[in-house]
N, C-alpha and C positions, 0 to 999 in steps of 0.2 A: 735412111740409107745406112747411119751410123750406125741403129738399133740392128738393121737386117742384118749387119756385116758381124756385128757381136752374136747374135742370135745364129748365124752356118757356122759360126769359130768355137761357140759353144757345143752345139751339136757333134760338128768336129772331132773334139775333144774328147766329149764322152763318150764317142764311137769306137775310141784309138784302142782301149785294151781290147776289146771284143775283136776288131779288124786284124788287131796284131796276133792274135792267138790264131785267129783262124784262116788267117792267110799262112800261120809259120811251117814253113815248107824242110826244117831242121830232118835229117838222119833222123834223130832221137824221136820226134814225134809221129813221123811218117811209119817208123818200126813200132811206136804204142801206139797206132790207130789200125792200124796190121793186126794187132793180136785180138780184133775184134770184126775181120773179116769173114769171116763163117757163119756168122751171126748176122752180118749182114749180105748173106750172099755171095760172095766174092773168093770164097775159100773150103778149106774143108772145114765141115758139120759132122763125119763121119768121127773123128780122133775126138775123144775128151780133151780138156785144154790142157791136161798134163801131160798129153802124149803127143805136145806140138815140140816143135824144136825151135822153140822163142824164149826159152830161160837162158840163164845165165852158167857158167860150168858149175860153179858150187851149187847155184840154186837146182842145176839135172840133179846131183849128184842127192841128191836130200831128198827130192821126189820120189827118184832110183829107190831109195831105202822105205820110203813108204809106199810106194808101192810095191816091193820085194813082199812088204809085214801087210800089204791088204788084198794078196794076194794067196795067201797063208792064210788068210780070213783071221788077223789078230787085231786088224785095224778096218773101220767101215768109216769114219767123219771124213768130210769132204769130198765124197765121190759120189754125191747125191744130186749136185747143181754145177753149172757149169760156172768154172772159177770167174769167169772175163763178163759173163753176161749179171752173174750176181741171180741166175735163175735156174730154172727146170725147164721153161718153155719159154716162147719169148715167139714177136710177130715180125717176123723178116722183113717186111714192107714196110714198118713203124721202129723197126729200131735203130735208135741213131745215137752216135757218139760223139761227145764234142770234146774237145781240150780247154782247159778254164786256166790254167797255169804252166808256166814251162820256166825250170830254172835249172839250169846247163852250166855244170863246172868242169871243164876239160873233159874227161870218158866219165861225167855222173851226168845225171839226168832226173830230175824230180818233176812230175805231170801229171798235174790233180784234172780227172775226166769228168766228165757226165756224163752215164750212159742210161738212155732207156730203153728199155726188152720192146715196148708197143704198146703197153698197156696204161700209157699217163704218168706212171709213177717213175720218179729216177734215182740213181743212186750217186751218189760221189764216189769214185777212188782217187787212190793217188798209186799211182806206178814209179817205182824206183829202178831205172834203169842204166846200163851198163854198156860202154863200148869193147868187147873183147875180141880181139882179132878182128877187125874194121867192121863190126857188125854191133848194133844195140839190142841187147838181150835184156828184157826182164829178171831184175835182180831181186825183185820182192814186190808186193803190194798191199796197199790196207783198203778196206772195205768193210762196208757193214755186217756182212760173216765173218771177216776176219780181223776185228777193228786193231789187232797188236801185228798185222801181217802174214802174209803166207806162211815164214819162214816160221814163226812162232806157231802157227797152227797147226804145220805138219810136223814139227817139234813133238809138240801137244798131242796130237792125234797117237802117235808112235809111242808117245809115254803110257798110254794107259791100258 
């Protein structure tokens, strides 16, 4: 009886970060599980992810200028895969997002994801995100295309 009662207290336990993430019903994560609705369904698929209105003011205003310079045809990196999904295609039926971390400082918000397109393989981000005017906007993200962040790659992109 002892042993069982340690052995459910155990299980328990190790279940608690996993339940806790995935149960957190926060602003902040509900807005970075949002910016991967399109992808799965639930939103538009039509707008590239830079032409959604989920960043933050500075981070529009940065996009704004690269896209002004890749539209001019001076600039082409990153407009080839879709920033959120980390692809070019991806299987709607199979791709799923999970939240693996959430650490919330007054309007910051850091939430490292899982995402996978459908095809097996996944990728980690981390989203840095922003309460501005009672809304959580996408302040930046790092990812395996862009492991120094969005904001350092559209930097990047525009410098060359």
């Amino acid at each position: 009886m002892i042993r069982a009662s340690i052995l459910a207290a155990s299980l328990a336990l190790a279940a608690l970060p996993t339940a806790a993430v995935a149960a957190d019903n926060r602003p902040a994560v509900r807005a970075a599980l949002a910016l991967y609705d399109g992808y799965r369904g639930k939103g538009d698929v039509a707008a590239a992810d830079w032409e959604l209105p989920v960043f933050s003011a500075d981070l529009t205003r940065i996009i704004a200028a690269w896209m002004a310079k890749n539209e001019a045809g001076d600039v082409t990196e990153l407009s080839d895969f879709g920033w959120f999904c980390e692809c070019q295609d991806w299987d709607q039926q199979g791709f799923k997002v999970k939240p693996l971390s959430v650490k919330q400082n007054g309007d910051h918000a850091t939430i490292r994801m899982r995402v996978r397109a459908g095809w097996g393989s996944s990728v980690e981000q981390r989203l840095t995100m922003v309460r501005e005017e009672g809304r959580w906007l996408l302040d930046d993200m790092t990812t395996p295309s862009m492991p120094n962040g969005l904001r350092a790659a559209l930097h990047e992109a525009m410098s060359d």
